[in-house]
VOVOSE-429783 format. One line per 10 residues: their letters; for each residue x, z, y of N, C-alpha, C, CB. Coordinates in Angstrom, 3 decimals, always signed. Glycine has a CB too. Layout:
BEGIN
A = X/Z/Y/X/Z/Y/X/Z/Y/X/Z/Y; ...
***
This chain:
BEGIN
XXXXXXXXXX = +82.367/+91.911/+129.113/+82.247/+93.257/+128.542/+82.277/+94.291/+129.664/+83.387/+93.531/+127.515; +81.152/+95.100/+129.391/+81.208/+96.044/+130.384/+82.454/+97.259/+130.834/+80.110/+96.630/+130.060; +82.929/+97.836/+132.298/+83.621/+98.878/+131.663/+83.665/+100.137/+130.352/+83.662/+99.303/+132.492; +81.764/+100.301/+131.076/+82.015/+101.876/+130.247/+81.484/+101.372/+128.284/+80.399/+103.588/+131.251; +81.838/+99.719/+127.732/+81.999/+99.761/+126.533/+83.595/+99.809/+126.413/+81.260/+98.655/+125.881; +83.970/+99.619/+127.303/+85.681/+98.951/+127.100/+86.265/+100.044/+126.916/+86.538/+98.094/+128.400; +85.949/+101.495/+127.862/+86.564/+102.887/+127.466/+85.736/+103.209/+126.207/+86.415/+104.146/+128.708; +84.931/+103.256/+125.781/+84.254/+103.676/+124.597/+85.138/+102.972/+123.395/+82.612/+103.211/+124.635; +85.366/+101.648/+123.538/+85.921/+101.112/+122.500/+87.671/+101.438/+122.218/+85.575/+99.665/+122.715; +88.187/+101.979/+123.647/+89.192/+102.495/+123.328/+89.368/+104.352/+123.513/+90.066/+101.644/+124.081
XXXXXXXXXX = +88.400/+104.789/+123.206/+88.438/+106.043/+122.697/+88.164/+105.950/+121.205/+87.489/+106.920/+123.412; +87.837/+105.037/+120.812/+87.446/+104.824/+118.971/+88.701/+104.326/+118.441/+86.077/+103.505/+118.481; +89.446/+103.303/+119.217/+90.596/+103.456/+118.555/+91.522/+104.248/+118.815/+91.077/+102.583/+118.486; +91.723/+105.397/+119.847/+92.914/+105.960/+119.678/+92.249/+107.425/+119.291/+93.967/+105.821/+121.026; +91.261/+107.397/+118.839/+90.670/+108.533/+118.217/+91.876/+108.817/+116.404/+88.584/+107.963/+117.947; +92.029/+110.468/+116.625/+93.028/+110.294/+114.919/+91.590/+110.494/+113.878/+94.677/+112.122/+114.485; +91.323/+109.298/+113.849/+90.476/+109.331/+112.507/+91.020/+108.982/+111.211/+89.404/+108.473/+112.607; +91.342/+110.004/+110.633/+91.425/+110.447/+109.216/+92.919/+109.211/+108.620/+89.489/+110.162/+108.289; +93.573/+109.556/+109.723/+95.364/+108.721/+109.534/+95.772/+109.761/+108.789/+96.639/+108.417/+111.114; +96.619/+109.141/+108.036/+97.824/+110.120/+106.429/+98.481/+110.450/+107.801/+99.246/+108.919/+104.630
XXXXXXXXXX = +99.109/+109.916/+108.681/+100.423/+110.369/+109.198/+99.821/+111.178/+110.742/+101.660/+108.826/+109.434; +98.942/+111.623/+110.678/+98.540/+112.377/+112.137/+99.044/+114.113/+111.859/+96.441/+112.230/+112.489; +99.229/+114.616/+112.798/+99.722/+116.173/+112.945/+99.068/+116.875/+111.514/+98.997/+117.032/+114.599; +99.875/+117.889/+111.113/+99.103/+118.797/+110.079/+98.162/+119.710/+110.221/+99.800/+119.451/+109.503; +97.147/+119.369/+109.566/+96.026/+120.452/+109.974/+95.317/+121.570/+109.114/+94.964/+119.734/+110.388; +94.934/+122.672/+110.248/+94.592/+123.848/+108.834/+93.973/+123.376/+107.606/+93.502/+125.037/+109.214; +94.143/+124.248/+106.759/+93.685/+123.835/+105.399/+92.749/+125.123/+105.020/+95.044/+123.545/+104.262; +91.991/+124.732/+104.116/+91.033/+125.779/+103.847/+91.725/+127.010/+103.096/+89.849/+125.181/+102.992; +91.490/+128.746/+103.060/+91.474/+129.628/+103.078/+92.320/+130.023/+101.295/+90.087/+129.906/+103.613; +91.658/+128.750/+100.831/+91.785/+128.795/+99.568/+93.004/+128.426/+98.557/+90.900/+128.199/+99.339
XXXXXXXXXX = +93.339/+127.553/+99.803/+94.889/+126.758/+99.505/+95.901/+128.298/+99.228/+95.617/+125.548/+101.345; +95.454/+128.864/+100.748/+96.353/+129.978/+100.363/+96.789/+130.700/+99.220/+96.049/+130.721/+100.858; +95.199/+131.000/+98.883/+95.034/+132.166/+97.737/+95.301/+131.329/+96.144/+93.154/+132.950/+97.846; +95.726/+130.024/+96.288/+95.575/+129.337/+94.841/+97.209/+129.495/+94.203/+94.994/+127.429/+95.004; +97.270/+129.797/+93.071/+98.221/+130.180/+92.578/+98.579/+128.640/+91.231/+97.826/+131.874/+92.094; +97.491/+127.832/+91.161/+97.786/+127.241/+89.708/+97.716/+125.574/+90.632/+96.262/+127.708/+88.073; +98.420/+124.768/+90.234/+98.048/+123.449/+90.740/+98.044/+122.314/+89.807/+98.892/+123.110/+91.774; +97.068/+121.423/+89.551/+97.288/+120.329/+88.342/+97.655/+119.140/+89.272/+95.783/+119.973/+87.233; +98.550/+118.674/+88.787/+98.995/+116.869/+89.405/+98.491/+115.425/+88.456/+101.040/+116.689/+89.366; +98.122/+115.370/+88.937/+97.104/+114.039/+88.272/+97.282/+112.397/+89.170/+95.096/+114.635/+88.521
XXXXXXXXXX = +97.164/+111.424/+87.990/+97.823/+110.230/+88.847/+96.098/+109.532/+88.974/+99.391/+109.019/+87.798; +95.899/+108.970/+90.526/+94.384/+108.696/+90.861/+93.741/+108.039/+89.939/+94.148/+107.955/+92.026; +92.841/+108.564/+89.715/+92.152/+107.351/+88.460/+91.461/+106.395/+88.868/+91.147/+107.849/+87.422; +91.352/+105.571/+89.700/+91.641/+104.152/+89.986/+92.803/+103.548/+90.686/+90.699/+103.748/+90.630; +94.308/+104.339/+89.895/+95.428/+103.730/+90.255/+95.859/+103.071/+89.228/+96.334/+104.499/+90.737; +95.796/+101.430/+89.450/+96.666/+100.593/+88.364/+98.078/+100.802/+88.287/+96.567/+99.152/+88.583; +98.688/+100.760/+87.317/+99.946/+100.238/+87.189/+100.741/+99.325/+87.427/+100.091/+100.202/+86.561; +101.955/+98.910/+88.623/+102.194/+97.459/+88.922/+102.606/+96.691/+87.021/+103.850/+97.387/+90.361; +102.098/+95.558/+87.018/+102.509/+94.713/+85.598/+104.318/+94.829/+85.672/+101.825/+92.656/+85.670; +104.994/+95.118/+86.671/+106.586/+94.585/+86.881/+106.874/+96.022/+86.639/+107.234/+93.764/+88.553
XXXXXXXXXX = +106.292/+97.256/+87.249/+106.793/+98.538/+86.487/+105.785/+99.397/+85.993/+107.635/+99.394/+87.325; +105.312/+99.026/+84.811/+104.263/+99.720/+84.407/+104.102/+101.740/+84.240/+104.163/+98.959/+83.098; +105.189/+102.005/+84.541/+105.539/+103.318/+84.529/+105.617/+104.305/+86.142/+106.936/+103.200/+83.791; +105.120/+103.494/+87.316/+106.026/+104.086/+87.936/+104.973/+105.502/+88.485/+106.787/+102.987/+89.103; +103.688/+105.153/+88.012/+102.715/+106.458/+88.383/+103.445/+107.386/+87.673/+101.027/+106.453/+87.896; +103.583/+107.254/+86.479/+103.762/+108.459/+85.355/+105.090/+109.096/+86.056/+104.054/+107.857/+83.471; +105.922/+108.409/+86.664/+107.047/+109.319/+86.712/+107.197/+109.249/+88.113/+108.348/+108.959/+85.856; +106.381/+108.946/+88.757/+105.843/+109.458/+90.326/+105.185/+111.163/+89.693/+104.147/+108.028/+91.221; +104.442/+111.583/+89.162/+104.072/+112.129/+88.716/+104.830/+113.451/+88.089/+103.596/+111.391/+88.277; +106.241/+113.177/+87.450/+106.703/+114.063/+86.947/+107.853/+114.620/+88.279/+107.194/+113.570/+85.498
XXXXXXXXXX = +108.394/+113.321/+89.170/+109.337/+113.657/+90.056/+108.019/+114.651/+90.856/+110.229/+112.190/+90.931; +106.543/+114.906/+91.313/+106.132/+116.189/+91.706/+106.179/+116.811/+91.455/+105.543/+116.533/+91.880; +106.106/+116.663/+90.177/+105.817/+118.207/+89.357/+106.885/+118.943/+89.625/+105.670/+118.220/+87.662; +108.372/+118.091/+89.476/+110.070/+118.632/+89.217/+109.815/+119.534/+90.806/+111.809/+116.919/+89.183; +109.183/+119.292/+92.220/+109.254/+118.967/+92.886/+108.455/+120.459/+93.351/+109.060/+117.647/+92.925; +107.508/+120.452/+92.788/+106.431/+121.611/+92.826/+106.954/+122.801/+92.379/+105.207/+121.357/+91.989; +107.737/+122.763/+90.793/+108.129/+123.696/+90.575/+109.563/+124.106/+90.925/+107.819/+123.741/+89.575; +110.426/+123.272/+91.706/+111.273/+123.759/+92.636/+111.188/+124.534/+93.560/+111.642/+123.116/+93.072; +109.875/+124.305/+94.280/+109.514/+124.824/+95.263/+109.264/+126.499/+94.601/+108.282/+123.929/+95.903; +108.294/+126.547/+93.678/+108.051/+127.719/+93.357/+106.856/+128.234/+93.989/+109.086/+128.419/+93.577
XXXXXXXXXX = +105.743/+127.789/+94.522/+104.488/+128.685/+95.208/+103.621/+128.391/+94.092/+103.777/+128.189/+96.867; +103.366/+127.324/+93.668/+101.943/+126.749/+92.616/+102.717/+127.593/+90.814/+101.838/+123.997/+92.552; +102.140/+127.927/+89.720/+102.642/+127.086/+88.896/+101.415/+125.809/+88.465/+103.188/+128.014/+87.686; +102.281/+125.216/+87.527/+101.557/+123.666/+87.282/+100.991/+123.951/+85.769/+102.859/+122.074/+87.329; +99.757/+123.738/+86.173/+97.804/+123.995/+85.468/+98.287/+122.837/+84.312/+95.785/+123.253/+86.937; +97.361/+122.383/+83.026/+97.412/+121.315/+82.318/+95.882/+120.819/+82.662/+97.848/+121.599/+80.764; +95.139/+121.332/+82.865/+93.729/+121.550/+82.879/+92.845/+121.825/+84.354/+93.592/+122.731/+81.975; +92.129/+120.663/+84.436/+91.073/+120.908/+85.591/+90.654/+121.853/+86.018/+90.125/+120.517/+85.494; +89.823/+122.571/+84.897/+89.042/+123.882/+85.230/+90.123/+125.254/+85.205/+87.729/+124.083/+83.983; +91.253/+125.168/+85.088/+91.961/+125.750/+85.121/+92.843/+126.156/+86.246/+92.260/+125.413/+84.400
XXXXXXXXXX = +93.113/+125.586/+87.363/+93.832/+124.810/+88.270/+93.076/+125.134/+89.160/+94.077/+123.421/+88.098; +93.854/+125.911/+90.515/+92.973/+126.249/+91.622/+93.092/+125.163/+92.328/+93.247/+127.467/+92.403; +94.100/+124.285/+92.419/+94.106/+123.076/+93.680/+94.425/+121.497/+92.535/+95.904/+123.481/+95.235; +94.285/+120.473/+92.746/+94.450/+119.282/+92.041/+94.964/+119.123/+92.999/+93.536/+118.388/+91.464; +96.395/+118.034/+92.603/+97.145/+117.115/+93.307/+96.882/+115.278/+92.633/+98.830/+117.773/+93.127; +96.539/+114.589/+93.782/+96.350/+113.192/+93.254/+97.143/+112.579/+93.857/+95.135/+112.553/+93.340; +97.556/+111.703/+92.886/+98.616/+110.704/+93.353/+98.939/+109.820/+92.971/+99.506/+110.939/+93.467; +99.192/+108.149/+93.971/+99.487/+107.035/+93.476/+100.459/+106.226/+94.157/+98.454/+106.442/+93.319; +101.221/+105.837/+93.389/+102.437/+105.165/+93.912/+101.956/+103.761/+94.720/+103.500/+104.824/+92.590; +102.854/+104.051/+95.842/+102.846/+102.245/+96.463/+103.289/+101.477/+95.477/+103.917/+101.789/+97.819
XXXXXXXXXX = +103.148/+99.984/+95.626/+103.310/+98.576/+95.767/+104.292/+98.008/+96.767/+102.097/+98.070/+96.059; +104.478/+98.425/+97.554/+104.864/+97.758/+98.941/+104.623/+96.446/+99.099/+106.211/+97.858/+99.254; +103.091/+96.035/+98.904/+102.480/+94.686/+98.778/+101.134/+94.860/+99.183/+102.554/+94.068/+97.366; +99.825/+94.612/+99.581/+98.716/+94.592/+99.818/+97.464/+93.872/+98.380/+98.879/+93.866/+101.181; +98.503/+93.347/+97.854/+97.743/+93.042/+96.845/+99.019/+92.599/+94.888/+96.709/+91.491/+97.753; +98.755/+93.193/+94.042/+99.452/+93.329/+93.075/+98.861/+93.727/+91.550/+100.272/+94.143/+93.559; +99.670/+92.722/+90.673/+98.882/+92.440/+89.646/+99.118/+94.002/+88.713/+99.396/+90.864/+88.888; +98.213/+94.781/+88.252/+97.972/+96.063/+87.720/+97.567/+95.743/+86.548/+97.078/+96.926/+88.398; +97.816/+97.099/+85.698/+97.318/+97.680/+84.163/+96.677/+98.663/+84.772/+98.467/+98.228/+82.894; +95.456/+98.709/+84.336/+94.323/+100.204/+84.455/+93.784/+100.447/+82.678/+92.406/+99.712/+85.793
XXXXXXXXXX = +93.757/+101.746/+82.811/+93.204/+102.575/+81.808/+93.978/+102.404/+80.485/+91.732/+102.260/+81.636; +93.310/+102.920/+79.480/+94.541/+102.508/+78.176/+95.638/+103.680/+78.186/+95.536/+100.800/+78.533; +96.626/+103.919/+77.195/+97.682/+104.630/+77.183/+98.925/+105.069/+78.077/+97.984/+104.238/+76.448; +98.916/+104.100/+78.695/+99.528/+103.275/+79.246/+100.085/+105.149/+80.199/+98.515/+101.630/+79.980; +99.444/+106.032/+81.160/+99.826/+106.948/+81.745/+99.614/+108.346/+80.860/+99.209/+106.836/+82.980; +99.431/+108.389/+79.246/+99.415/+109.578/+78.429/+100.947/+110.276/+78.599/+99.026/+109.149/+76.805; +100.709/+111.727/+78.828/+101.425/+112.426/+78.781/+102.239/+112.706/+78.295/+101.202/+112.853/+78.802; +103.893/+111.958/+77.867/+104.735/+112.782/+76.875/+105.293/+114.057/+76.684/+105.556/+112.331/+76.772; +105.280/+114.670/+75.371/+106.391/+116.022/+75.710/+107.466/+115.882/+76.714/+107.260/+116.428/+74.423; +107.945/+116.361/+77.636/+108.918/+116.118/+78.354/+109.682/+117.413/+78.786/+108.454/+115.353/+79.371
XXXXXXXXXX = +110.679/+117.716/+79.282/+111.588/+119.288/+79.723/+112.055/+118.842/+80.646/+112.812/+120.054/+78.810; +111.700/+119.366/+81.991/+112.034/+119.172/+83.001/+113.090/+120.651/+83.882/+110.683/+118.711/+83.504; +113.866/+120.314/+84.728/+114.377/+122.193/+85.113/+113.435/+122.738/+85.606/+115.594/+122.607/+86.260; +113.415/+123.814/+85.981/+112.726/+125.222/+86.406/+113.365/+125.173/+87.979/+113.292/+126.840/+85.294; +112.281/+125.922/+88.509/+112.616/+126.385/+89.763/+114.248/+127.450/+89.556/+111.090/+127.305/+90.356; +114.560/+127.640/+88.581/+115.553/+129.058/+88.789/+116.839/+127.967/+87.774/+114.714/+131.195/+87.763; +116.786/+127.527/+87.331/+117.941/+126.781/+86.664/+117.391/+126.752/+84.821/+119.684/+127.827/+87.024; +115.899/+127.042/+84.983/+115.744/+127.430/+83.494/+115.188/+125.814/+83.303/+114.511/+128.989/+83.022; +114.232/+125.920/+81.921/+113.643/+124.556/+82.005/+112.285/+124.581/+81.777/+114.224/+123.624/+81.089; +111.718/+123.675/+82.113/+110.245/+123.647/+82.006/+109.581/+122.422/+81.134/+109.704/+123.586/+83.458
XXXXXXXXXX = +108.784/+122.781/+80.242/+108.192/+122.352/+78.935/+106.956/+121.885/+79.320/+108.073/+123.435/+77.837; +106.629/+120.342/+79.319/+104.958/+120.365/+79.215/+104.560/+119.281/+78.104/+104.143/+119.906/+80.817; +103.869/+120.094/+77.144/+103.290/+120.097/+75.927/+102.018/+118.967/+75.895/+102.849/+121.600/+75.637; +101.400/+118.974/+76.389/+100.265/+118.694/+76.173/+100.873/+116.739/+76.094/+99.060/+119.462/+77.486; +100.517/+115.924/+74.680/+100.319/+114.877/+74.926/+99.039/+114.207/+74.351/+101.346/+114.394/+74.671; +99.042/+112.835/+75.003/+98.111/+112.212/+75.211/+97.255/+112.149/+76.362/+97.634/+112.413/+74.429; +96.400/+111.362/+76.413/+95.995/+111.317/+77.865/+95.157/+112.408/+78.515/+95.278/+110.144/+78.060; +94.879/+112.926/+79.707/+94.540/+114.248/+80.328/+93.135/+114.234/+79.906/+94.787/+114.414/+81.993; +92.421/+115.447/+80.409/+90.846/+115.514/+80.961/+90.698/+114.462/+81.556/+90.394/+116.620/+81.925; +89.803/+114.225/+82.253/+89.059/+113.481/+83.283/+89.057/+113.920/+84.209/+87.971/+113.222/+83.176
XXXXXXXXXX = +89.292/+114.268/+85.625/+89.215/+114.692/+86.676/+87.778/+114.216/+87.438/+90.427/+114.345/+87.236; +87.396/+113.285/+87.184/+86.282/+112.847/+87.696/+85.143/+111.835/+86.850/+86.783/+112.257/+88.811; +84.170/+111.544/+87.407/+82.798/+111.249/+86.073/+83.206/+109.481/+86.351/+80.376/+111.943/+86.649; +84.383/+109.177/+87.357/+83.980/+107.683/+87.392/+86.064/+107.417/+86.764/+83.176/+106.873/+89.629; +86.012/+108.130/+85.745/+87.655/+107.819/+84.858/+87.654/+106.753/+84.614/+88.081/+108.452/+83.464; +88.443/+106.179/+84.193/+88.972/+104.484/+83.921/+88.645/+104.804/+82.269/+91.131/+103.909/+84.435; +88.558/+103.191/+81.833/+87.637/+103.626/+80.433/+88.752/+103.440/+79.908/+86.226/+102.782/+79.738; +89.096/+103.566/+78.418/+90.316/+103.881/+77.910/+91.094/+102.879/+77.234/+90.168/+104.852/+77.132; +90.030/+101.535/+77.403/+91.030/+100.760/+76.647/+91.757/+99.934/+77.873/+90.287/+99.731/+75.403; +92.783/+99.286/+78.097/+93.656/+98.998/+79.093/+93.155/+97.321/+79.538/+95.321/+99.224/+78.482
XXXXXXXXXX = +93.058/+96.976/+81.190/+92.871/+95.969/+81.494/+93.686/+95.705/+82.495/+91.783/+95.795/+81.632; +93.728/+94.185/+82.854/+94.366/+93.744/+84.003/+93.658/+93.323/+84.627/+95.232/+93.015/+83.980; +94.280/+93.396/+85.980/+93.579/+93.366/+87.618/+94.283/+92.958/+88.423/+93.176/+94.571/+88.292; +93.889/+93.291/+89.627/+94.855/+92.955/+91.132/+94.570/+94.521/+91.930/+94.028/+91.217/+92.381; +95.286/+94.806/+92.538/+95.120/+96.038/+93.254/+95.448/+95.782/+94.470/+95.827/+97.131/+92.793; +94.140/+95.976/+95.365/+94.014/+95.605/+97.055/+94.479/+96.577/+97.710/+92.593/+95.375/+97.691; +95.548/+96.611/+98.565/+95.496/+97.935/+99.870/+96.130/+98.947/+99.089/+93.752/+98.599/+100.514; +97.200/+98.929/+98.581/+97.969/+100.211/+98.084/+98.826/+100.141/+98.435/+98.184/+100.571/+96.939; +99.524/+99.956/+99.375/+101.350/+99.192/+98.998/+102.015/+100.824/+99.886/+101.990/+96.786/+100.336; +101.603/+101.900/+100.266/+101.634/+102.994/+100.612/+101.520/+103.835/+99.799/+101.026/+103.152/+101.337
XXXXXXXXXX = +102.532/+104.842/+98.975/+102.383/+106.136/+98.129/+101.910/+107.098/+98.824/+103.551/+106.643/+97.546; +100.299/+107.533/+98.210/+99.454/+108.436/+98.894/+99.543/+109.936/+97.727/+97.712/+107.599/+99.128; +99.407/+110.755/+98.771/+98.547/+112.372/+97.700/+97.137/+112.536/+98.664/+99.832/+114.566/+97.817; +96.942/+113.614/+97.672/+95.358/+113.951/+97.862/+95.691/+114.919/+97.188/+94.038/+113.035/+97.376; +94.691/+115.946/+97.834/+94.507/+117.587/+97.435/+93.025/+118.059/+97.500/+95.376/+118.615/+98.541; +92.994/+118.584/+96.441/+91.590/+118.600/+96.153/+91.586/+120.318/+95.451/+91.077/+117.106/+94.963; +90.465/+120.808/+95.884/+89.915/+122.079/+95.433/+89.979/+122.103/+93.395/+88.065/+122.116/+96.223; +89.984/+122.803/+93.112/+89.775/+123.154/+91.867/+89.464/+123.847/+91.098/+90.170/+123.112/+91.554; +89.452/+124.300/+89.899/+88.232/+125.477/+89.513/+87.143/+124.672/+89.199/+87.732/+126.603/+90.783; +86.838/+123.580/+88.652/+85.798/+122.816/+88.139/+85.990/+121.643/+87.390/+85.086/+122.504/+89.048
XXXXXXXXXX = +85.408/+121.282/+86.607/+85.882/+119.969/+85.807/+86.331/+118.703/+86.046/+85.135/+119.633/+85.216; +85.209/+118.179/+87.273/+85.601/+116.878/+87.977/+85.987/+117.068/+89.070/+84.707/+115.945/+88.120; +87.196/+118.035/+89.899/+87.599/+118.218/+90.922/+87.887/+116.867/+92.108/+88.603/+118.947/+90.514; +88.119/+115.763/+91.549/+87.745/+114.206/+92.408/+86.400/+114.015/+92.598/+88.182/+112.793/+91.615; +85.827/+114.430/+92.318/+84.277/+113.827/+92.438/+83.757/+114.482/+93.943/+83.104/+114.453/+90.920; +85.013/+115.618/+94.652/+84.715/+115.900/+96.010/+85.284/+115.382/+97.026/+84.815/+116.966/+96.228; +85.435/+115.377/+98.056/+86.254/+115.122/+98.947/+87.755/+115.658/+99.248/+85.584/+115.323/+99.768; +88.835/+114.987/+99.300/+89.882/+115.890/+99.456/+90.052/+116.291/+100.704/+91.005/+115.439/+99.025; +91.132/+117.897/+100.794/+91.226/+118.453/+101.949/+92.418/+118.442/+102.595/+90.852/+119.542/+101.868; +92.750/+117.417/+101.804/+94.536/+116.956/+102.424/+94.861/+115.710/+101.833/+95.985/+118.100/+101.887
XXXXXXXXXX = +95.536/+114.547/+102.946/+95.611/+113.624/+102.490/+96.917/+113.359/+103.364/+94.408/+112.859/+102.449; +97.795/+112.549/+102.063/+99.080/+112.140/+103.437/+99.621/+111.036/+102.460/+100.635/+113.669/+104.046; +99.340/+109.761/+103.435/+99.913/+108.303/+102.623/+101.108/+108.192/+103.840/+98.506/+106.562/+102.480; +102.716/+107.397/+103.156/+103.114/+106.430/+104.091/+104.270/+105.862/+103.050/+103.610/+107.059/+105.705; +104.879/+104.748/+103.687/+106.267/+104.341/+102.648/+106.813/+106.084/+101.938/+107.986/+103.411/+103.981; +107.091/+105.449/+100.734/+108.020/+106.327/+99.853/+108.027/+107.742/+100.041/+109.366/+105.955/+100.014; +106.396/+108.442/+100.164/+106.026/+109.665/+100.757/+106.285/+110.128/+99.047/+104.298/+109.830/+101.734; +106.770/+109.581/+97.653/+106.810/+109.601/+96.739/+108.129/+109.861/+96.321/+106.254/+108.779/+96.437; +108.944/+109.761/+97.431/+110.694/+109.097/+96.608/+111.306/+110.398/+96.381/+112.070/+107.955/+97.826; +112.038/+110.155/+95.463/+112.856/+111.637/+94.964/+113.868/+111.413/+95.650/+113.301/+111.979/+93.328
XXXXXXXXXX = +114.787/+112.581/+95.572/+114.527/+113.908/+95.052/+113.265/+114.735/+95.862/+115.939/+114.720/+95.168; +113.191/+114.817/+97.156/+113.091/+115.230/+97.917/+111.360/+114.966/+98.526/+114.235/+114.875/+98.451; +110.717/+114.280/+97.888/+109.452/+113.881/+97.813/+108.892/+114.700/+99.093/+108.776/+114.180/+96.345; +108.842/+113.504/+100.224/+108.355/+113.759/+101.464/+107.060/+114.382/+101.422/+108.321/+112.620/+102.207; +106.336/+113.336/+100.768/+104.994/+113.958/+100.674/+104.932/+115.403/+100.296/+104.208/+113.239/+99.718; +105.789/+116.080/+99.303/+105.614/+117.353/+99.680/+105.874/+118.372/+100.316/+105.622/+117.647/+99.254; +107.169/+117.806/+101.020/+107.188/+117.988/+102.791/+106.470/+118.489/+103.336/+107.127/+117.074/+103.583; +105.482/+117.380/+103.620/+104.314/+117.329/+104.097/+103.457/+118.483/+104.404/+103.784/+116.647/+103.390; +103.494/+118.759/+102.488/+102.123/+120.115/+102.301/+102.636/+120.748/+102.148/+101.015/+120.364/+101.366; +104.096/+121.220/+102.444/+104.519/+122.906/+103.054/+104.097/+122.607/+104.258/+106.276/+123.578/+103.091
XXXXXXXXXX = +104.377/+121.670/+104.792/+104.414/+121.915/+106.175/+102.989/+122.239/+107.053/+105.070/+120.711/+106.698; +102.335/+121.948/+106.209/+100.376/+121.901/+106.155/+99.972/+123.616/+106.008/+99.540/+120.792/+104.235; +100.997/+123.722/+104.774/+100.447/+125.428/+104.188/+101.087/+126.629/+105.142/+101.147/+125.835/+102.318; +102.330/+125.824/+105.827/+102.713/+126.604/+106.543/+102.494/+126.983/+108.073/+103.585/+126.409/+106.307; +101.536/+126.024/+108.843/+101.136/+125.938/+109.538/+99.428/+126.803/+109.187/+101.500/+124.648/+109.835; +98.717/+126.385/+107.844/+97.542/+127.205/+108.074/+98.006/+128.602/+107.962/+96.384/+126.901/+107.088; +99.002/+128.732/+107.227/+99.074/+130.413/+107.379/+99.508/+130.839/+108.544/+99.983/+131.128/+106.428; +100.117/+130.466/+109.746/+100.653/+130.618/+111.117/+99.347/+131.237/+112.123/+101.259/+129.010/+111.662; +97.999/+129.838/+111.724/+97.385/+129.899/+112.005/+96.350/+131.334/+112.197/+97.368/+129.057/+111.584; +96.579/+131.773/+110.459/+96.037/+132.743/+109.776/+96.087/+134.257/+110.490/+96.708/+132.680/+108.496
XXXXXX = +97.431/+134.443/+110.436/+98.155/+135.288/+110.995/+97.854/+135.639/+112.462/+99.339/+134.861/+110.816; +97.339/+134.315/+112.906/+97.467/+134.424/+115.018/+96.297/+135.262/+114.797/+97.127/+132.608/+116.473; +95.077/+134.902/+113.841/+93.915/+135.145/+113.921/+93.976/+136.567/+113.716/+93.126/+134.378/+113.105; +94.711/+137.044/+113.055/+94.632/+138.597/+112.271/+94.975/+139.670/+113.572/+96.069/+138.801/+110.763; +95.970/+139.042/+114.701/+96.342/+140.199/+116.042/+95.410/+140.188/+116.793/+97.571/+139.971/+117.022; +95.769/+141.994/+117.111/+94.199/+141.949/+117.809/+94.737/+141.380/+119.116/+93.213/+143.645/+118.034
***
């Protein structure tokens, strides 16, 4: 092998191509200005068969999590919702026997606290919109699920019906980036929002 493939081949791997865990980077303009956020569990995330629940309440520990924080409130509705949050729980396995589609992640009434000590109500049951044109069909199957064993988010623009059907503009997988209370992963995307606005700001002095 020649030298100048041998540096080429190791500029490709230590290149940060599109790693969950590389430095935080600006985020688009819009993140800023978005006031509504919907959390949605990925729709090609199975359910492990041993805890068939643990998206759904991966799901609500954000929400508890989001509205602690207090910047978003939390959208019911796609087109409603300036930013989508996606999210799917690890496995801590590479491969694991899943439930997809079916009831199985419909929404219960639930009361969760409030950012201020009050409580927070979300109404809507049964299963969501669709976030995207390739949804899991509704009656429930079993599978194997390859390459998850990492709890990932994804952030996605919103203001449109199938807000997955784009590319997301924030992504951050690693162990238990999911675990309560304290849900790293959203760590994460202060630490993302707070850095693009830093950014924002440098730009604004003359």
């Amino acid at each position: 092998m020649s030298r100048t493939l041998m540096l080429l081949l190791l500029v490709v791997v230590s290149s940060p191509l599109a790693s969950s865990k590389d430095k935080t980077k600006t985020l688009p303009a819009q993140v800023l200005q978005a006031q509504t956020i919907l959390v949605v569990i990925s729709p090609d995330a199975g359910e492990p068969v041993t805890d068939p629940t643990a998206n759904r309440n991966a799901r609500e520990d954000v929400e508890k999590a989001l509205t602690q924080w207090g910047r978003f409130r939390l959208a019911m509705e796609p087109h409603t919702a300036d930013l989508v949050l996606s999210l799917r729980k690890g496995t801590g396995r590479n491969a694991t026997p899943t439930i997809s589609g079916g009831p199985i992640d419909n929404r219960p009434v639930i009361l969760q606290p409030g950012s201020e000590g009050g409580i927070r109500i979300v109404g809507q049951h049964g299963r969501p919109d669709p976030v995207t044109t390739s949804d899991p069909p509704a009656r429930p199957s079993l599978g194997t699920e390859i390459g998850a064993s990492e709890d990932t988010l994804e952030l996605y623009l919103g203001g449109n019906d199938y807000p997955l059907d784009s590319s997301p503009i924030w992504r951050y997988s690693a162990k238990d980036a999911l675990h309560p209370p304290k849900i790293p992963g959203i760590e994460e995307l202060r630490k993302a929002i707070n850095e693009t606005e830093k950014a924002t700001q440098q730009k604004k002095k003359p």
